[in-house]
C-alpha positions in Angstrom: 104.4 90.6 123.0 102.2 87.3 122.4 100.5 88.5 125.6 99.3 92.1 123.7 99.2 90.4 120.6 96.5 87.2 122.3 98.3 84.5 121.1 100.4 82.0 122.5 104.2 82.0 123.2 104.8 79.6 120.9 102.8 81.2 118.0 105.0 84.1 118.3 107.9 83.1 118.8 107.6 81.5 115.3 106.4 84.7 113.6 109.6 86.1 115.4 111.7 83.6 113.7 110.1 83.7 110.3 108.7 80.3 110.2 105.0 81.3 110.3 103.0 84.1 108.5 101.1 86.2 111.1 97.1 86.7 109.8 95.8 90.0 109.5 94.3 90.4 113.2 97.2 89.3 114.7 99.6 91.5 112.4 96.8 94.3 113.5 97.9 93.5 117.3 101.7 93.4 117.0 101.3 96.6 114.9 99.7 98.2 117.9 101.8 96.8 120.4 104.9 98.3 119.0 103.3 101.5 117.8 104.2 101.2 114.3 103.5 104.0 112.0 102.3 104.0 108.9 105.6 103.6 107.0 106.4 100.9 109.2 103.3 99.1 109.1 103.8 98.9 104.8 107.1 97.6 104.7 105.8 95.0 107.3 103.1 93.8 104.8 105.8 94.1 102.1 107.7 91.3 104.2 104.1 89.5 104.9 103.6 89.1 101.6 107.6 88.0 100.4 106.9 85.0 103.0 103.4 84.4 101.3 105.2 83.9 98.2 103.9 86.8 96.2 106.3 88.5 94.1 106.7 92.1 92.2 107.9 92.0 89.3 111.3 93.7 88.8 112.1 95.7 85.7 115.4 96.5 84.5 116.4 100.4 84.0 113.0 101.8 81.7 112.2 104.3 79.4 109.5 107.1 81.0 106.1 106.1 79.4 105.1 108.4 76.3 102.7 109.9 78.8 104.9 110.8 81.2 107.5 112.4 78.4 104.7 114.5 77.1 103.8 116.1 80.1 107.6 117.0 81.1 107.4 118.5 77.7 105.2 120.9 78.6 105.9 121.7 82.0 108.7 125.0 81.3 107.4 126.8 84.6 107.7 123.5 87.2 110.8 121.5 88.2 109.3 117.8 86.9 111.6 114.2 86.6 110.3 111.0 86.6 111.9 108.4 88.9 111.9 104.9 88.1 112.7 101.6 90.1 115.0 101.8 92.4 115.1 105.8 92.0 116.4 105.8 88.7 116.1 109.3 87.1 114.3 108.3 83.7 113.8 112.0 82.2 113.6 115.5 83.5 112.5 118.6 81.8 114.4 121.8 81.4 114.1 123.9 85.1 114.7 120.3 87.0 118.1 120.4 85.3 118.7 124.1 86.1 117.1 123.5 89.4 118.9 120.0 90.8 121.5 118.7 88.4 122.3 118.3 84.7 121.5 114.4 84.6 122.3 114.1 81.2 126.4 114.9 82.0 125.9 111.3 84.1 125.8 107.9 82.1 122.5 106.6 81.9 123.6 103.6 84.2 125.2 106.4 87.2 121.6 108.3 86.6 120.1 107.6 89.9 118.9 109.8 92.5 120.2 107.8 95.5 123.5 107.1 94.4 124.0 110.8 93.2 122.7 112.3 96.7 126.0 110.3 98.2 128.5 110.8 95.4 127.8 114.0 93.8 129.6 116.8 95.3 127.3 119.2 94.0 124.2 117.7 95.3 126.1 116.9 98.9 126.2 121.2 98.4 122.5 121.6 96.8 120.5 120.5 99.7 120.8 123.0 103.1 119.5 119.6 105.3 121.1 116.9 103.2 121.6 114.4 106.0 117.6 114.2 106.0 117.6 114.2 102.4 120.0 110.8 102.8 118.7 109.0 105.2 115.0 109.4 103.5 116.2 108.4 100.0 118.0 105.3 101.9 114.7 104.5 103.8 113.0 104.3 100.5 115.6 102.1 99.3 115.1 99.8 102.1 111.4 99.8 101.6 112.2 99.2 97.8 114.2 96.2 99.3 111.3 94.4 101.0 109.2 94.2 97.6 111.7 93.0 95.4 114.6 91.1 97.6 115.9 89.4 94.0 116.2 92.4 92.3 119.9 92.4 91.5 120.5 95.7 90.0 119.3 97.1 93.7 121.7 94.7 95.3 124.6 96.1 93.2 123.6 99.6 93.9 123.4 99.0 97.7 126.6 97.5 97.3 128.3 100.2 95.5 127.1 102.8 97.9 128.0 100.4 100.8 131.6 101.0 99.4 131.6 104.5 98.4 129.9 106.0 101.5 130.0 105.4 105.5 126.9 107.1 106.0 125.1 104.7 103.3 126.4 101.5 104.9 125.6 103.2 108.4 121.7 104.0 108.0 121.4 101.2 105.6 122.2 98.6 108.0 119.6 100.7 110.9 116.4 99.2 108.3 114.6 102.6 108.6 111.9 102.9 106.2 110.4 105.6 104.2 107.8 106.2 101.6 107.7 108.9 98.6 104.7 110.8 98.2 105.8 114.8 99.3 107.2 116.9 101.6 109.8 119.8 101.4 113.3 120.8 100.8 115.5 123.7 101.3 118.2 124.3 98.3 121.2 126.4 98.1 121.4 126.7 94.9 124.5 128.5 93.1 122.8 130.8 91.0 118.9 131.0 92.5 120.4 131.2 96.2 118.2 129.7 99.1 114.9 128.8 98.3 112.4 126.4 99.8 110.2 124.1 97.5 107.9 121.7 97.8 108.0 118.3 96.4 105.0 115.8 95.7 105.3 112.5 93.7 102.3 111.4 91.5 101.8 107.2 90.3 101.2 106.9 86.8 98.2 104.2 86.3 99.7 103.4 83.1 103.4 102.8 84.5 102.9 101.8 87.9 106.9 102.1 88.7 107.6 105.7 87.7 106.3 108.4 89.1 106.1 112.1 88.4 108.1 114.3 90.3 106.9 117.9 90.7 108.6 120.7 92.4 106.9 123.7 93.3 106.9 127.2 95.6 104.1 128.1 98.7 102.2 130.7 96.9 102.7 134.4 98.0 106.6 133.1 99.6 109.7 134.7 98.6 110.6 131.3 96.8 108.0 132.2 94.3 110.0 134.8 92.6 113.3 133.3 93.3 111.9 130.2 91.0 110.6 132.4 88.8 114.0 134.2 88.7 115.7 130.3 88.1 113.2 130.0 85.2 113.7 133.6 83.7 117.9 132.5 83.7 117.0 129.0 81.9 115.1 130.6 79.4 117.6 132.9 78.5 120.4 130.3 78.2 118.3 128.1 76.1 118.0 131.4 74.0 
């Protein structure tokens, strides 16, 4: 590795060890050496820059900006949430409740997406892949990890899940990474049936933590209607 990288033994072995901070070029050159993707190659910076000394910030549980609560407001024909720190479920409108989970039935302090994909029976049933669905929401976790190490309410929740599920304590301890900008998911849901949706995640400038959550349908699919269908049966029990 110091070889690909063109430095000496010595000089990696102490990046290896933790006792030097690679610069860019070289972190360039390991990257490519081990084929890192692009997921990878983040939560390596994320670690570059905790031995650099720099520091996030870590907020306790929020509120969802005013922003953020207004649009949710308005969206009655899209599944919308916004996730917090950690993946804490801040607010949801209407068809995201019909769609995933009723998150107001959960305390506030159990209203997290991660913890309710490995203890909720119901979304353990919801998703048709949901071994996928864990290990990503783990691998976000873990990225989560490398930007705030000394964040405690993320050390309790990895702890609680540690206990509660094998498969948490299993993938967490394989530090797999994973980011949360989109992708897709296919849902059995008990009333809608199978459907596949889309899912892309959206940065507010003005909260930089939470992010906007939107779920829709390929246009022309089948899943079109069945959401449709989902939204037609919402509205009528809000009636």
């Amino acid at each position: 590795m110091a070889q690909l990288a063109s430095v000496s033994t010595d000089y990696y072995t102490r990046v290896e060890q933790g006792r030097l901070a690679p610069s860019e070029q070289v972190l360039d050159a390991i990257s490519r050496a081990l084929s890192l993707t692009s997921e990878q190659r983040a939560y390596v910076e994320d670690l570059l820059n905790r031995a650099r000394g720099f520091s996030t910030a870590v907020p306790g549980r929020e509120a969802a900006h005013d922003r953020l609560q207004l649009l949710l407001d308005q969206l009655v024909n899209i599944p919308a949430l916004v996730l917090g720190a950690r993946m804490d479920v801040l607010a949801w409108n209407d068809l995201a409740a019909a769609l995933i989970t009723d998150f107001s039935r959960f305390p506030v302090a159990e209203r997290n997406y991660v913890s309710l994909i490995f203890t909720s029976q119901d979304m353990r049933e919801l998703y048709e892949d949901w071994t996928s669905v864990a290990r990503t929401c783990v691998g976000i976790l873990r990225r989560e990890a490398a930007l705030n190490p000394d964040d405690p309410q993320l050390a309790a929740l990895v702890g609680r899940l540690s206990i509660a599920s094998d498969d948490f304590r299993r993938w967490w301890a394989e530090h797999r990474v994973a980011d949360q900008d989109f992708g897709s998911k296919v849902m059995i849901h008990p009333v809608a049936g199978r459907i596949r949706l889309n899912w892309d995640s959206f940065t507010y400038a003005g909260a930089q933590r939470q992010q906007l959550v939107l779920w829709s349908a390929e246009p022309g699919s089948v899943d079109v209607r069945t959401l449709a269908n989902l939204t037609n049966h919402e509205m009528l029990i809000i009636e």
